[in-house]
C-alpha positions in Angstrom: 3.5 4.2 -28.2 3.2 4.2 -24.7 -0.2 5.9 -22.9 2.2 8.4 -20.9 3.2 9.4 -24.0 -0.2 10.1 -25.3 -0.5 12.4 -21.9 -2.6 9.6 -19.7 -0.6 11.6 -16.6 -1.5 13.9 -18.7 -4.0 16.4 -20.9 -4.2 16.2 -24.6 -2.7 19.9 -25.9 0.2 20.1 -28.0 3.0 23.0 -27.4 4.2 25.2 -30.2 7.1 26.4 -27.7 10.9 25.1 -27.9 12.0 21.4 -26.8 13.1 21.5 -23.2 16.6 20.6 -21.8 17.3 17.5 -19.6 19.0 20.2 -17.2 16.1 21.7 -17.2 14.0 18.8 -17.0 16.2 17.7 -13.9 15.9 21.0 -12.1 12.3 21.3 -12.8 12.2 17.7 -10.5 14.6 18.6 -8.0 13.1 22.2 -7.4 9.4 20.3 -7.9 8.0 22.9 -10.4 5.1 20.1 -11.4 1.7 21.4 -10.3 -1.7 19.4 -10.9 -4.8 20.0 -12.8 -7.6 17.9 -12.0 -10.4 16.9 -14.4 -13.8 15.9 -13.0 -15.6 12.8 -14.0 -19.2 12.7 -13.3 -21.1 8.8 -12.1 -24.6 8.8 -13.5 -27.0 8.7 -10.9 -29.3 5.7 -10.8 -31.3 7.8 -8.2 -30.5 11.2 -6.6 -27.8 13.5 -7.5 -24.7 12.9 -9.6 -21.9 12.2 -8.0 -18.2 12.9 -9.0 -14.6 12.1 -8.8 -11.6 13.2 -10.5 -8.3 12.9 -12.5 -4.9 13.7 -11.7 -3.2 15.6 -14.4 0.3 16.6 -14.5 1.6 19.8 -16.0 5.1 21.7 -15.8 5.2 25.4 -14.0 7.9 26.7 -15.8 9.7 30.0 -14.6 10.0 31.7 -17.9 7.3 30.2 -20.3 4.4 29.4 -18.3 2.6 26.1 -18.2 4.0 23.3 -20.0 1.9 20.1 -21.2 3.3 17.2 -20.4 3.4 16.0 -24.6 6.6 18.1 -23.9 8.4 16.6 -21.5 7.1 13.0 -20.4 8.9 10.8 -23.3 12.4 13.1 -22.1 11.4 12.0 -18.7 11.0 8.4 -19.5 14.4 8.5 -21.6 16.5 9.5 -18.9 14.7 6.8 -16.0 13.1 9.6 -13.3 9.6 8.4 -13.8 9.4 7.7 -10.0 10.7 10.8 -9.5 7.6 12.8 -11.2 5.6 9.8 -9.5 6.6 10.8 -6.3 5.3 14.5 -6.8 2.3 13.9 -8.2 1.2 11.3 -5.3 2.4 13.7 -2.4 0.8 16.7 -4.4 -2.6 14.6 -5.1 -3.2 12.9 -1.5 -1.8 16.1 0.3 -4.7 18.0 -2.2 -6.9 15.4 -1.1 -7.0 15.4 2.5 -7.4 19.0 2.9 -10.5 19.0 0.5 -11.5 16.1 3.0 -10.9 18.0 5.8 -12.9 21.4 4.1 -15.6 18.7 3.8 -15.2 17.4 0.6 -15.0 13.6 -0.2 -13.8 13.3 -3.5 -12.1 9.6 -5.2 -9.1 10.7 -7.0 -7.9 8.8 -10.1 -3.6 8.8 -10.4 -1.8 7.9 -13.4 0.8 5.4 -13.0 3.4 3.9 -15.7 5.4 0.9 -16.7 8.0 1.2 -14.1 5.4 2.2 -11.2 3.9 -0.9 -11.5 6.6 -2.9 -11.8 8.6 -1.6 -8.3 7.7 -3.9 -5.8 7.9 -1.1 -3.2 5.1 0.5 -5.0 1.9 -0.9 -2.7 3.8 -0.2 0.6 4.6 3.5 -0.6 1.4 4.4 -1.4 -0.3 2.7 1.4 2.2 4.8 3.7 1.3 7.9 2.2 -2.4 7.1 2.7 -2.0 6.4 6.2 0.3 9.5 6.9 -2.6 11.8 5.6 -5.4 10.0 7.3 -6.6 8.9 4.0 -8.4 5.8 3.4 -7.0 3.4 0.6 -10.5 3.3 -1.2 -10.5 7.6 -1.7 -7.8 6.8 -4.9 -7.7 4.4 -8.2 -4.6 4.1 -10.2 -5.3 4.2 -13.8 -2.6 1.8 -15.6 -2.8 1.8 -19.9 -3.3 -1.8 -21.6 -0.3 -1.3 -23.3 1.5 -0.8 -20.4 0.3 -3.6 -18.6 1.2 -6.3 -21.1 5.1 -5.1 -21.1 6.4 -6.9 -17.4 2.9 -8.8 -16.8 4.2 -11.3 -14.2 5.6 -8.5 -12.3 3.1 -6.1 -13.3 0.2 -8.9 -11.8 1.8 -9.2 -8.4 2.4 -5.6 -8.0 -1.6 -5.0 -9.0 -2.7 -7.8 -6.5 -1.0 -6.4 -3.3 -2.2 -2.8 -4.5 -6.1 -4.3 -4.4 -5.4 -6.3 -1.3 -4.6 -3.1 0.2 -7.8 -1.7 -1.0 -6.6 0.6 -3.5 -9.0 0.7 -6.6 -7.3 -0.4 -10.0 -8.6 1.1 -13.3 -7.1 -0.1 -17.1 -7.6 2.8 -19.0 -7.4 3.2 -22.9 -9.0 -0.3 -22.9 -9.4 -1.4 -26.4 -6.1 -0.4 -27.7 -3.4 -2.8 -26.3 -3.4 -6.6 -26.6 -4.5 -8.0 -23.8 -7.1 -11.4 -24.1 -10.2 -11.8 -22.0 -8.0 -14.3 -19.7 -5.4 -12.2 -19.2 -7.7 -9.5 -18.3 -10.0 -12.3 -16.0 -7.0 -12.5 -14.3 -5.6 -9.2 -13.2 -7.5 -7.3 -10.2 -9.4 -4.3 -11.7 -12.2 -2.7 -10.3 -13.0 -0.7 -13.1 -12.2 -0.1 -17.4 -11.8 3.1 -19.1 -13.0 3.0 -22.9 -10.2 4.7 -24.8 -11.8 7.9 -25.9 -10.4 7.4 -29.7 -14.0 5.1 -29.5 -15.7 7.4 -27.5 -15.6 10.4 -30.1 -16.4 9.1 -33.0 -19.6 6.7 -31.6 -22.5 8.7 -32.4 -21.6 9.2 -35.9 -19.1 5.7 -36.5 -20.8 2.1 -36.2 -17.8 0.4 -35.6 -16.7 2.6 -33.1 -20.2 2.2 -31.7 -19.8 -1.5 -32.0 -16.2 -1.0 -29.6 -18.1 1.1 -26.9 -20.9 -1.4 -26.2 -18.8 -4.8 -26.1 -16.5 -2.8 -23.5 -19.5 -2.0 -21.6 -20.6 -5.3 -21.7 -17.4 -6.7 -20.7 -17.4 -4.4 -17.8 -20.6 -5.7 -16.7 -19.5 -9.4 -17.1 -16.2 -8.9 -15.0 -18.3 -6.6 -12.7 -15.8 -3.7 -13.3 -17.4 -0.2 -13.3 -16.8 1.4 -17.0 -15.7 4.8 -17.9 -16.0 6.9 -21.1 -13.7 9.2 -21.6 -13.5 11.7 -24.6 -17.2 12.8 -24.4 -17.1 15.8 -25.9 -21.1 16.5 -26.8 -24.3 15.8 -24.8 -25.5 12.8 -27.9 -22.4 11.2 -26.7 -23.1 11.4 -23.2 -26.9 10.5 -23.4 -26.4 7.4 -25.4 -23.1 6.5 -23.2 -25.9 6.4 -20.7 -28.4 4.4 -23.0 -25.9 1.7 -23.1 -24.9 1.6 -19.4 -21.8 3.2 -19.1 -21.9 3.9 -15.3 -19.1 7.3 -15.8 -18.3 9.7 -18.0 -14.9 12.2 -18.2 -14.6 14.6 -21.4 -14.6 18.6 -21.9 -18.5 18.5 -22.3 -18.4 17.8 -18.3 -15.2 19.9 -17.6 -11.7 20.9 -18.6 -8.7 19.8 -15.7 -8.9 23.2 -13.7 -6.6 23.9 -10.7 -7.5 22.6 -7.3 -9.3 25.8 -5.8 -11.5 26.0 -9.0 -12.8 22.3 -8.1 -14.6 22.8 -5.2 -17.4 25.9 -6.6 -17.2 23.7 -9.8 -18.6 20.4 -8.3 -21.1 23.2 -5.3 -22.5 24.4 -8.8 -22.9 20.9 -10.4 -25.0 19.5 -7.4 -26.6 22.7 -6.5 -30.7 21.9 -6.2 
């Protein structure tokens, strides 16, 4: 089971509403009906004020029943090969989002999903750092986050794809670590700048030793590859204070915020860092 599937472009609710139509699903492309949501992650502070970044999440505007979760439509969209068409509209809609927040003031790093065929086009690092430079952006404002279980499918391609991304200066995050099957060497070897604990971990530390156990090797192993670690899933203040404890440097979860719409972010993150 891919990560795309388990919404890493993405959001975790499940629709009761009727299957969607490839026509539909086409139209929805070609008429770019996909908006974004964008879900705060907050950096504890070693001194001063928090700081935060965000996730891109993907979600369908649909003309007749509202907004549509992407558990409904990203496996359709993978069936029928127009990934890098839904890739395309959520890069031009994040780093179009994100230099006009940087031109209200507001520098913000944005994390952007990207799947098994993104990061296997060689094309990919030129694109993006194109798009960067047409919005005045610099490469370091985004990190891709690409799924261990992803990685491990086209690896040789996969590697040389990463390596000109991070020699562009785009930062590289493998989220859902702990649930694919990559080895330490494999993982030495590929260019991440940060790991994203798989939030399956996450929830259940406070109350599961094993899970417990999970959490702190991957922080360790952060620390030892020098990769900044994030916890996603936190969902209660123990979690997040003992996440701390251990050294987790970031946390992402509903107890710091649900993925709200791009005018909501702003008076969310004045609030957060108010005095």
């Amino acid at each position: 089971q891919t990560a795309i599937r388990r919404t890493k472009f993405t959001g975790d609710l499940k629709s009761a509403a009727r299957d969607v139509s490839v026509e539909e699903l086409r139209e929805a492309l070609d008429l770019d009906q996909f908006v974004l949501r964008y879900q705060p992650k907050e950096e504890f502070a070693v001194t001063g004020a928090s700081k935060y970044s965000a996730e891109c999440l993907v979600r369908w505007q649909h003309p007749t029943q509202g907004l549509i979760y992407p558990d409904r439509f990203i496996a359709l969209i993978e069936r029928q090969g127009w990934m890098p068409d839904l890739t395309t509209i959520v890069f031009n809609q994040a780093i179009r989002q994100q230099r006009q927040w940087q031109q209200d003031g507001l520098q913000i790093n944005l994390s952007i999903n990207v799947s098994a065929s993104d990061i296997t086009s060689l094309t990919l690092p030129e694109t993006i750092s194109r798009l960067l430079a047409d919005n005045e952006l610099d490469t370091t404002t985004i990190t891709l986050e690409v799924t261990e279980s992803e990685l491990m499918g086209e690896l040789t391609t996969s590697l040389d794809v990463l390596t000109r991304l991070r020699l562009k200066g785009v930062r590289l995050s493998i989220d859902d670590f702990g649930t694919g099957y990559s080895s330490l060497l494999q993982l030495f070897r590929m260019p991440f700048s940060e790991l994203k604990i798989d939030q399956s971990f996450v929830s259940k530390m406070v109350v599961d030793m094993e899970a417990l156990a999970i959490v702190q090797a991957c922080i360790l192993l952060g620390e030892q590859f020098n990769m900044r670690v994030v916890a996603e899933g936190v969902e209660d203040l123990a979690t997040k204070e003992l996440l701390a404890e251990l050294g987790c440097q970031v946390v992402q979860g509903y107890f710091i915020a649900k993925p709200m719409a791009a005018e909501d972010l702003r008076p969310w993150l004045a609030r957060q860092l108010k005095p």
